[in-house]
C-alpha positions, -999 to +999 in steps of 0.1 A: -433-338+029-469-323+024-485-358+017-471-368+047-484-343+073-519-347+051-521-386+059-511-373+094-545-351+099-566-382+079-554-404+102-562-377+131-594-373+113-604-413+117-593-416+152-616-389+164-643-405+143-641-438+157-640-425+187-671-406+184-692-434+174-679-453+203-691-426+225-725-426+205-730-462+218-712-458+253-739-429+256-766-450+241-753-477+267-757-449+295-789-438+289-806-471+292-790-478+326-800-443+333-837-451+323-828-485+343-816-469+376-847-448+376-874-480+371-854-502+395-867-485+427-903-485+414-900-524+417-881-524+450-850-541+433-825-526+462-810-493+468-797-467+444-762-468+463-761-511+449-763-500+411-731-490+396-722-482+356-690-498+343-680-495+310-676-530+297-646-547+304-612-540+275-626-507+267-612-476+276-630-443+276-626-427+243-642-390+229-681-387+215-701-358+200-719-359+236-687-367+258-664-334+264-628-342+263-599-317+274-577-308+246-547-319+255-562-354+255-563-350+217-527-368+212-534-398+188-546-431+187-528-442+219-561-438+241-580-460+222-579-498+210-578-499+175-582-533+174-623-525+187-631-507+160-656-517+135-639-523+104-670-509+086-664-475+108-623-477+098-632-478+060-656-446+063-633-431+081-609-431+052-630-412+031-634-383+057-622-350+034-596-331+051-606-297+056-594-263+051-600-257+091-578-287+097-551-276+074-549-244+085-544-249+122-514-278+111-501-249+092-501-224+122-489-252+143-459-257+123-450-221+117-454-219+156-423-244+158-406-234+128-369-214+134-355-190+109-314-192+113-303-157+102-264-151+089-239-134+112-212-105+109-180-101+127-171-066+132-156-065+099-183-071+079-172-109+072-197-140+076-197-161+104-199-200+093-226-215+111-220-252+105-196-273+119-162-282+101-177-318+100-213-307+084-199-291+056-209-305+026-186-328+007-178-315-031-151-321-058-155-290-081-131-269-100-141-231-090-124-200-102-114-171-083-141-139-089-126-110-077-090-092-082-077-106-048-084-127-018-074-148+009-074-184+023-076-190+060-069-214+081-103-218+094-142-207+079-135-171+099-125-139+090-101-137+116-081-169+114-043-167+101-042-161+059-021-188+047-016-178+007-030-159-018-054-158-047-062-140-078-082-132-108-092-169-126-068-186-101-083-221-101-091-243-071-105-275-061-136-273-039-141-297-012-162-286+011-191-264+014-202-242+049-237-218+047-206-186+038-171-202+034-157-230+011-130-255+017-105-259-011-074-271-025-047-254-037-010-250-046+008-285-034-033-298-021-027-280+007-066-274+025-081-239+036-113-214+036-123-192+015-156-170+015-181-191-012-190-155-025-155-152-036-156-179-062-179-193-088-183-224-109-182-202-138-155-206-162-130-179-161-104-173-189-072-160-177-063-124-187-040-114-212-013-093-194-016-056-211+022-050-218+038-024-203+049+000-228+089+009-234+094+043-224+106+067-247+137+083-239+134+123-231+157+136-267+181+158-249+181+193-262+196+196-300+225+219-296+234+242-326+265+261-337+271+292-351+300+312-368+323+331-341+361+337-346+388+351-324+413+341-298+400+343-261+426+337-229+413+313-204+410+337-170+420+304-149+428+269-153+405+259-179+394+222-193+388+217-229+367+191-237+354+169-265+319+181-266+302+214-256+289+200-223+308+188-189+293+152-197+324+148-225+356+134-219+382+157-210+411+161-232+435+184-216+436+215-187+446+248-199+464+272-177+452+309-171+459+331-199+463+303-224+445+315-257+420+298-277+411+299-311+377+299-317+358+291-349+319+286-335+298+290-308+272+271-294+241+271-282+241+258-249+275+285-240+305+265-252+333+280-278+343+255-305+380+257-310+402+255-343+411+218-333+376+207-329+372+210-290+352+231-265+355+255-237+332+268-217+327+307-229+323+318-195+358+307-186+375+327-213+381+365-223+388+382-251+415+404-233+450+390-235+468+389-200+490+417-197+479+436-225+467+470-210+433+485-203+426+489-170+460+477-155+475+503-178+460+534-152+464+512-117+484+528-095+516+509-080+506+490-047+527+488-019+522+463+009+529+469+046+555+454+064+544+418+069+565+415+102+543+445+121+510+436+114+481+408+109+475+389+087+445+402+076+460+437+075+488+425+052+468+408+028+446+434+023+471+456+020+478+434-016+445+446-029+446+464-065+478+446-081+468+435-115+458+404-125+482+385-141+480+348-155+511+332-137+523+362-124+533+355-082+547+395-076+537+431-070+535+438-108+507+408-113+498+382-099+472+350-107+451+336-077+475+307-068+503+333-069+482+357-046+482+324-020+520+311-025+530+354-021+514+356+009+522+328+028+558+331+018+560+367+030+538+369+058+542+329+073+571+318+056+556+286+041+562+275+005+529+266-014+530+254-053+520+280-078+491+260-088+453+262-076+448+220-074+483+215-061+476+238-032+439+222-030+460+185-024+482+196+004+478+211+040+447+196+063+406+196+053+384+217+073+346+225+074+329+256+069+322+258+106+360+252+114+376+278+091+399+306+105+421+335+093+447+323+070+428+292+055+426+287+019+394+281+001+394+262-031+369+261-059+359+244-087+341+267-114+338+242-143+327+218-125+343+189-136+361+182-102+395+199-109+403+230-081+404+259-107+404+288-083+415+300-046+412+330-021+425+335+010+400+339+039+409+367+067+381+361+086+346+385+094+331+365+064+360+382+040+382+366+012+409+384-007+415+366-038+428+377-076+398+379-097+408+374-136+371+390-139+382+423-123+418+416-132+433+423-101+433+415-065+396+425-045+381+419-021+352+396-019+325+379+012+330+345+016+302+320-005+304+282-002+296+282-039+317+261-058+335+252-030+352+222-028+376+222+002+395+243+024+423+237+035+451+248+061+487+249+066+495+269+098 
């Protein structure tokens, strides 16, 4: 490219030679008709207006040394016959040196018309392409994916529609190259973009997958046992299980006051019985139903009439009779034989003596719906089996028969451990 724009200025170089010489003898040519025109009228050969100065005929005027031309008649060798040139002149010409002024002022002149194409952004920071679909370059090169993730497009732009996925050492098949995207094939040779910084020609091994290690499972807590003996009496219905925990099967239901013989107590709060199976010890007493202590110094209780009163008034009224496991009269009583009493004396409707019979019969209500006379059911043990029920009289107020005060209280209403309430009037 550089030998070429040097053979440009030789050839520059000779025109302007030649042309110079020719000048030399046009001038030459000019001063002796000068010299002429000035002798003439000393010999009376006409008038100064008949002598005219022609250049010869198939010459054009070309530059000398002594002739100014305009610089912009400095195009080439169109203004000039080549043909008239000496050939002695042509040959010197070709050894002319080409200068450093010459070079130079080509140099200048092409920076003058040189343009610098600088790369565009969109607003996210992506390249623009600046060639034309059909100027990319044609390849066939197997590239690998460079960086965790990226996308292919449906067109060289950051904001045309993403048609798949790439990843880490995902290999594709270039096609095509832009100034900042690549066209490739991938998955069934389907075509798309891709940004060229995005891939290289650089093998790329895929990556082992790091395997994902098995949790261990969290050891549940170890549970130890030690010595206890005694018989305890469950204070309600009571389930014995197979383990000490409410995750073991259930073998059978105890009623209240049914006694237990216990031979070891864990450590999580169960009782191991004789026969291998556990209670919870917070269910159980060691106090036999019936047998004294505190119900030895209670006073007699005597209800009010139920027919000349409320029902909160009568039920109340019940407070202080022992409790006694399956006892339903005014010498003991058990919490589904405080409910059945009550509603037999005071409404006159039969209710089983049993705390998940009563909790299967009547109509469900919610917490927000519940009225005097309703009966609220529990489950202590948790193990989805009503084990307990009180009587609610309204003002936030339940009278029930506590086998943990062992006799009928009174007690503010809790949703604890509730599991329905029902009612039957």
């Amino acid at each position: 490219m550089k030998s070429s724009r040097y053979s440009e200025i030789a050839r520059t170089r000779k025109n302007r030679l030649n042309i110079g010489r020719w000048f030399l003898r046009v001038g030459s040519i000019l001063m002796g008709a000068t010299i002429m025109a000035a002798v003439i009228p000393l010999f009376s050969a006409g008038k100064a207006a008949d002598v005219f100065l022609q250049i010869p005929a198939g010459q054009e005027a070309f530059p000398t040394d002594y002739l100014s031309v305009m610089p912009e008649n400095y195009q080439g060798p169109r203004y000039y016959e080549p043909e008239l040139v000496p050939e002695d002149v042509m040959l010197e010409m070709d050894e002319i040196p080409i200068d450093d002024e010459i070079d130079t002022g080509m140099d200048l002149l092409l920076e003058k018309n040189t343009f610098a194409i600088e790369e565009q952004f969109d607003e996210e920071g992506v390249p623009e392409e600046l060639l034309a679909l059909s100027e990319f370059e044609l390849d066939n090169t197997v590239v690998y994916v460079c960086v965790n993730k990226a996308n292919i497009r449906s067109a060289p732009s950051g904001s045309a529609e993403i048609i798949d996925e790439v990843f880490y050492s995902n290999i594709l098949q270039r096609v095509g190259i832009g100034s900042a995207w690549t066209r490739v094939q991938f998955g069934d040779v389907s075509e798309g973009y891709i940004l060229s910084s995005l891939v290289t020609t650089s093998f790329i091994a895929t990556p082992t997958p790091t395997p994902t290690p098995t949790p261990s499972p969290t050891p549940k807590p170890r549970i130890t046992e030690r010595a206890a003996s005694g018989t305890y009496y469950a204070k309600g219905e009571l389930n014995v299980r197979s383990g000490p925990g409410t995750s073991y099967s259930l073998v059978k239901t105890l009623s209240a006051g049914s006694p237990v013989e216990v031979v070891a107590k864990t450590s999580n709060g169960w009782y191991k019985s004789v026969k291998g199976t556990y209670v919870l010890a917070s269910l159980v007493t060691s106090t036999k139903p019936g047998s004294g202590g505190s119900q030895g110094t209670t006073p007699p209780v005597t209800p009010v009439n139920p027919s000349g009163t409320d029902l909160p008034t009568y039920a109340k009224s019940l407070i202080g009779i022992p409790y006694v496991y399956t006892g339903m009269s005014l010498s003991g009583m058990d919490c589904s034989g405080y409910v059945a009493y009550v509603y037999a004396n005071y409404y006159n409707i039969s209710l089983p003596h049993q705390s998940a019979k009563i909790a299967a019969r009547g109509t469900a209500v919610t917490e927000s719906e519940i009225r005097i006379g309703d009966v609220v059911c529990y489950d202590y043990s948790g193990d989805g089996v009503v084990d307990h029920v009180s009587l609610y009289i309204g003002g936030g107020m339940i009278v029930h028969a506590s086998s943990r005060n062992r006799k009928v209280v009174l007690a503010y209403f809790s949703m604890n451990s509730v599991t329905t309430i029902r009612r039957f009037t």
